[in-house]
N, C-alpha and C positions, 0 to 999 in steps of 0.2 A: 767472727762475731764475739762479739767483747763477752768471758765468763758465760761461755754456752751454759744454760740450765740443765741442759739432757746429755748425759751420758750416752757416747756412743756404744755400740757394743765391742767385746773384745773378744774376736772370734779365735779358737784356736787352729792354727792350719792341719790340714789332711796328717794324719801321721805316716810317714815314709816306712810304714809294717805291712807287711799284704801276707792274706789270711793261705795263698796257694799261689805255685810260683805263675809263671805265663806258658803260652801254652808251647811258648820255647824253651820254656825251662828258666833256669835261674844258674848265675855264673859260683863260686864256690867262694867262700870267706873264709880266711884260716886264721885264727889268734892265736899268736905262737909266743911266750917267752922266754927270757933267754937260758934255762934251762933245758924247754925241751927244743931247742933248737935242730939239735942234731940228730932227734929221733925222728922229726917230723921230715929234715933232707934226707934222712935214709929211705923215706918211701918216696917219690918225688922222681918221677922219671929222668933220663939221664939230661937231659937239653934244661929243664926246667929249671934243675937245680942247679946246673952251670948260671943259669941267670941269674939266678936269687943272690948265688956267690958272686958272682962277678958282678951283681950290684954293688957290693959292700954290704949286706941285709944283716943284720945281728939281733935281728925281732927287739931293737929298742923302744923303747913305750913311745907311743904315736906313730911310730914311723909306719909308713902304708906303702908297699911295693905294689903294682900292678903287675900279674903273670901271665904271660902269652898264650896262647892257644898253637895249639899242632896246625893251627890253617893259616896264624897271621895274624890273629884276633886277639881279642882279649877272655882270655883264659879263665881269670876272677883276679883274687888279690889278699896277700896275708898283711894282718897288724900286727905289728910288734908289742907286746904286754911291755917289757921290762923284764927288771930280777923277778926271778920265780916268788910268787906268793901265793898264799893258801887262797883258796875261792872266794872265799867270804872278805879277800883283801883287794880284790879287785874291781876298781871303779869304773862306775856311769861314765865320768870323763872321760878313761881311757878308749871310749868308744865313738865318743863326741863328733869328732874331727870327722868321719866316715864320709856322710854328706855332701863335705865339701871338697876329698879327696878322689874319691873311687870317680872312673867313667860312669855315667848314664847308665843304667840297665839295674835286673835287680838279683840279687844276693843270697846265699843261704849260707850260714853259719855251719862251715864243715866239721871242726874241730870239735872233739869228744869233751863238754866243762861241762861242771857241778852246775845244778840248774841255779845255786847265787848266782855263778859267771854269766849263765843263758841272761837271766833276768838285766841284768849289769848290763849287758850285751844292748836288748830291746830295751831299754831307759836311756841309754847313754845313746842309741841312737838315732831315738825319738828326741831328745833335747837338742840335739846336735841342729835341727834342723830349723830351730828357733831363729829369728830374724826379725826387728821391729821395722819397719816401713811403711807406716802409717803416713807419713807425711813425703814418701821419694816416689816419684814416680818410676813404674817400671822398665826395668832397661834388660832387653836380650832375653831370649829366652829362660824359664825356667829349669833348674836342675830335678833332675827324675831319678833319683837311687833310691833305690827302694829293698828292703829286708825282709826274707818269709819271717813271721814269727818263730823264736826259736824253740822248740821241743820243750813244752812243760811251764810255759810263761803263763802266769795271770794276767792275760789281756786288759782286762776291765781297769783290774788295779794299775795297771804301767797310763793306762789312758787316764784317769784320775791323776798319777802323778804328772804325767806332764800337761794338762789343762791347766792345772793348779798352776804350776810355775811359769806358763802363760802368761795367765791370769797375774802374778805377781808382776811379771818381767815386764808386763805391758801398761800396767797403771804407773810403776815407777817412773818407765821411760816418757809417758804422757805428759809434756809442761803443763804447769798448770794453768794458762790462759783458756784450756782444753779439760781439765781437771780441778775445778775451784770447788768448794765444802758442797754445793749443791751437786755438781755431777757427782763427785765420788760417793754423799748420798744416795744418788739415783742407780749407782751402781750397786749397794747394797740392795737395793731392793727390789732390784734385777736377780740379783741371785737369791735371794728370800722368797721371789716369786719361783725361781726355777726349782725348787728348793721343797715347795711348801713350808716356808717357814713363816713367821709375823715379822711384820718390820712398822718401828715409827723412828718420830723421831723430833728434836726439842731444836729448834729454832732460831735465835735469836735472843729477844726478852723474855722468852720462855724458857730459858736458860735459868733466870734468875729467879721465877717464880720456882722454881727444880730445884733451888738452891745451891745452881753449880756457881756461882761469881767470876772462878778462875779461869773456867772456859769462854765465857763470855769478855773478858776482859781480854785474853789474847790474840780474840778475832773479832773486839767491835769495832776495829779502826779498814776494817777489811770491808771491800764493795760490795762481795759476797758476805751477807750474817755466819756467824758461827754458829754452828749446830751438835749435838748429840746424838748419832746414829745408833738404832739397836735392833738387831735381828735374835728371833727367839727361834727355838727350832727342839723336836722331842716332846716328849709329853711324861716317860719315865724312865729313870735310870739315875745315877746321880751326876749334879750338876758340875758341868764345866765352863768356865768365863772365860773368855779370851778382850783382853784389853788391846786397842792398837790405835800408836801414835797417829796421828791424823794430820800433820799439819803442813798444807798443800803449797805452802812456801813459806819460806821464811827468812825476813831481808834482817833480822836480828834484832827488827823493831827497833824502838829510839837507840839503843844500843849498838847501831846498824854496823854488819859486819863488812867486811872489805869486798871488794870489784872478785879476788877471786873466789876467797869463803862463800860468795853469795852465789856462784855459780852452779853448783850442783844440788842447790835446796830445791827442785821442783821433787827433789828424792826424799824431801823431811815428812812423806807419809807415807814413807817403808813400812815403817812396824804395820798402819793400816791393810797396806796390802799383802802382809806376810798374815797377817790375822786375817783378812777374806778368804785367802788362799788355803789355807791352815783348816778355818768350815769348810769350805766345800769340800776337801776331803773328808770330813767329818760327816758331813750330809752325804756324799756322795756314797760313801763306804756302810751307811747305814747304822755307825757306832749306838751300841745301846746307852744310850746318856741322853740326856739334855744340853743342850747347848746353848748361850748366851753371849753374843757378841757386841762389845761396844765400842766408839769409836768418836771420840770426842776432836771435829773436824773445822779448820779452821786457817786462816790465812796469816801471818806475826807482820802485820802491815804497818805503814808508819801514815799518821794521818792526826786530825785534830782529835779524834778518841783514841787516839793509841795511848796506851797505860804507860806508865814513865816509873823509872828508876826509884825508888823512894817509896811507890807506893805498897801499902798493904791490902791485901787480898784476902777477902774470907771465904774458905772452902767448904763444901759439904759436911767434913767431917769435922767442922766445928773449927780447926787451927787456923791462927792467923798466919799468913806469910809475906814477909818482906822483900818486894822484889830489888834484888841488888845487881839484876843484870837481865834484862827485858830479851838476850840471845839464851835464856835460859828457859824458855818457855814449857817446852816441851814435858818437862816433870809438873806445869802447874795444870797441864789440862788434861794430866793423866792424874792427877789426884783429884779432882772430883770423880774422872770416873773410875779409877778405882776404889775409892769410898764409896761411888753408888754401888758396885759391883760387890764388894767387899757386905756392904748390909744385909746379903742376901744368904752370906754364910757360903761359897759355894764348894764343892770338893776339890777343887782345885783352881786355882787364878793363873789367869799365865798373859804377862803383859809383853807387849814386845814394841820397841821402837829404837830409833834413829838416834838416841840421845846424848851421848856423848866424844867430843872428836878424840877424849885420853882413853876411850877402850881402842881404837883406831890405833893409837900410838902404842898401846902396849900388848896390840897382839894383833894389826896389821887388819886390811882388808877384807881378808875370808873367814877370817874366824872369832865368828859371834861371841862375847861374853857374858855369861848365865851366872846370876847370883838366884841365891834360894830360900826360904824360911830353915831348912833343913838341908845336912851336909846326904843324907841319903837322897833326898830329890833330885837335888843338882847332880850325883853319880849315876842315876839312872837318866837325867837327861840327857848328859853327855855319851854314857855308852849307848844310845837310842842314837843320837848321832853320830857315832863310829858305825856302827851296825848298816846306817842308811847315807853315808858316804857324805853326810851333811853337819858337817863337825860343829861342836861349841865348847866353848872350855868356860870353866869355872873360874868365877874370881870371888874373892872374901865378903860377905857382910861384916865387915870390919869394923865395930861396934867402937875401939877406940875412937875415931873418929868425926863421934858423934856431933861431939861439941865446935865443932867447923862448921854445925849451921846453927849455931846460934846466932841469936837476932837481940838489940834492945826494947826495940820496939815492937816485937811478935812473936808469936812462938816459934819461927824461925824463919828463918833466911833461905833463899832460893839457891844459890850459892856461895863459896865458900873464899874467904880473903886469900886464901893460900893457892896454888898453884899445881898444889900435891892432890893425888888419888883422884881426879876429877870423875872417873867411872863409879868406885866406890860412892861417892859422896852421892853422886846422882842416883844408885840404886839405896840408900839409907834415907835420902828425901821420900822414895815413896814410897818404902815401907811404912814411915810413919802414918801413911791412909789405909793400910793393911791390920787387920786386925791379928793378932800373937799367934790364934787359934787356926788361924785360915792357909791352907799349903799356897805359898805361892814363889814362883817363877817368874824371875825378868831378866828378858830377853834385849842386851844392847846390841845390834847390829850395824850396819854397812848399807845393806840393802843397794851395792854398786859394785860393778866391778871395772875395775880403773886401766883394764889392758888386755888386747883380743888374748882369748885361748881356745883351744878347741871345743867349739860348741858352746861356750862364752863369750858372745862381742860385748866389747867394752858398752857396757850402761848400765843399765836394773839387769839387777841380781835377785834370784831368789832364796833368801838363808835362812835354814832352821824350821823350814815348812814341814819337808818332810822326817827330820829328825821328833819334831813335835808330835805330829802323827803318831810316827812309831810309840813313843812314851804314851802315844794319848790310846793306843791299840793294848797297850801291854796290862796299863793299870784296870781299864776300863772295857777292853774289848769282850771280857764273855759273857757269853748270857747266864 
């Protein structure tokens, strides 16, 4: 059906954790690295560990042995860590792969770790189990490994974390033929309803009565209207805005970009679904704050209303802008809604989106790049991202710059004649819809990942959700 209206649901599957083993028991897990290698063979009876050696075993990170049983069976099975590292340095990833590795049956983490590692352990092995197939039909039976929880884990919270990156992983992967500004609407307001939170939202020409111009302009050439989606959520505490790119394809408009550039845009509303995913932890976790979500949603279509190169666009927050390149979309329909956002004063702004292919180029696929109002926010973003195994590094508001978006005709330009900083320049464009006074955070990301890894298949990616969290627990979490 051409531009379904309804969003379907995106259910998260069973988590492969079980609360108590079966009433055969459960087979034994060992996470061994390579330092304590040889303390853990010196207990290891004598046949057992002739195996493990005579594997070749040297507990290398990922590497998963299966260990025999005294009858002929299967025994259980150790993972190899890697170089010995402190607890708190041990990733969810390293645990990923389990899933798809171990025989059938279910599991109990033998090895004595610090409850980071426990935790590490039940996250990484709940993720691991992620799979999109919404559209393959099933083939052969299903895989059944399954984890006791390990000794001291926050259930609740690890179930939060991996719904959420679900949640993320499954809207990205969604084409948009499946996904146009009106479903991923409907799916805000799916979770606003699961939520108790409000949701509306601004339309089409309704757009322009709102005084957004530039969002409207980016998606009136699109068969689905563009819209403003906003969920509200809280009632006290101080207020947090989450901004996220929205834009459900993007063929680079009259600007159009090439056969392969245009191939992975059904992903140009990452930031969106890094900011759905982002509340419901928010909601879910019960943070004392407010919370305000927006998401200016839309299709960069090419058609007799598509907006063409040349023109200028008047935004919320009063500046004119000249568009110099119609594939640069993405900064003009986050400044209206960060201007709307931004009027509200709120304690914190945090935008996140798809926006740029030179942060891509200058620090790769997995690792988000975060500019800040302030060099302290961005330091606490980033160690909130080491912390939670969900990195972002820092790049400059590099204010020289500035005058690369100058414009003749407007108060500036969408982008920039040069070739240079295209990340910087992208995050100085929407500052300018930010007010001096206001903290804010943005968030260029990936939202894909480009090659299987353990508990990783190549597609949507979830980046900087839970990094975001953490920072969003730390400033805001006490009562």
């Amino acid at each position: 059906m051409l531009h379904r209206q309804q969003a379907e649901t995106f259910p998260t599957e069973r988590l492969p954790l079980v609360a108590v083993p079966p009433s055969g028991g459960a087979r034994p897990l060992y996470a061994v690295g390579e330092g304590g290698l040889g303390a853990w063979l010196a207990v290891l009876d004598g046949p057992t560990r002739e195996w493990v050696q005579g594997n070749g075993f040297r507990a290398e990170r990922h590497r998963v042995l299966v260990l025999p049983a005294a009858d002929g069976g299967i025994g259980g099975a150790v993972l190899g860590l890697g170089p010995t590292a402190a607890a708190n340095a041990i990733s969810p990833w390293w645990f990923a792969g389990l899933t798809e590795k171990l025989p059938n049956g279910t599991y109990v983490l033998s090895t004595p770790l610090p409850l980071l590692a426990r935790e590490a352990c039940a996250l990484g092995f709940a993720l691991g189990r992620y799979r999109f197939e919404r559209y393959r039909k099933a083939t052969g039976a299903q895989r059944e490994v399954h984890l006791v929880w390990p000794e001291g884990v926050d259930q609740d919270r690890t179930r939060r974390f991996v719904m959420a990156d679900a949640l993320a992983r499954d809207l990205v992967n969604t084409p948009a033929e499946d996904l146009c500004p009106a479903a991923l609407a409907a799916v805000v307001a799916g979770i606003a309803r699961d939520h108790g939170a409000t949701f509306r939202q601004w339309v089409g020409d309704e757009l322009l009565t709102e005084n957004c111009h530039a969002i409207h302009a980016v998606g009136r050439a699109a068969v689905v209207a563009p819209r403003l989606a906003e969920l509200r959520w809280g009632s006290a505490g101080p207020l947090v805005t989450l901004v996220g790119k929205g834009v459900c394809f993007d063929t680079g408009g009259l600007d159009l970009k090439t056969t392969s550039g245009m191939a992975l845009m059904k992903k140009d509303m990452g930031g969106a679904a890094m900011a759905l995913a982002l509340a419901s932890l928010v909601m879910g976790a019960g943070l004392p704050l407010r919370l305000r979500v927006l998401l200016p949603l839309v299709e960069n279509a090419i058609g007799s209303k598509a907006f063409r190169p040349g023109d200028v666009l008047h935004t919320r927050k009063g500046l004119t802008v000249e568009v110099t390149n119609t594939d640069a979309e993405g900064r003009l329909v986050l400044a209206d809604a960060l201007a709307l956002a931004d009027e509200e004063r709120p304690d914190l702004l945090i935008d996140l989106a798809t926006l740029t292919g030179a942060a891509r180029v200058a620090l790769g696929p997995d690792l988000p790049a975060v500019f800040a109002s302030d060099r302290q926010l961005a330091a606490a973003a980033v160690a909130a991202g080491e912390a939670m195994h969900d990195p972002l590094w820092e790049l400059p508001l590099w204010h020289g710059y500035d005058d690369e978006l100058a414009s003749r005709v407007a108060d500036l330009a969408n982008t920039s004649a040069s070739g240079f900083a295209g990340a910087i320049l992208g995050a100085l464009f929407l500052q300018r819809f930010v007010a001096s006074t206001t903290p804010w955070l943005h968030v260029d990301l990936y939202a894909w990942n480009p090659r299987d890894r353990p508990g990783r298949p190549a597609g949507g990616d979830a980046q900087a959700v839970r990094a975001l969290f953490h920072l969003l627990e730390q400033r805001f979490g006490a009562q």
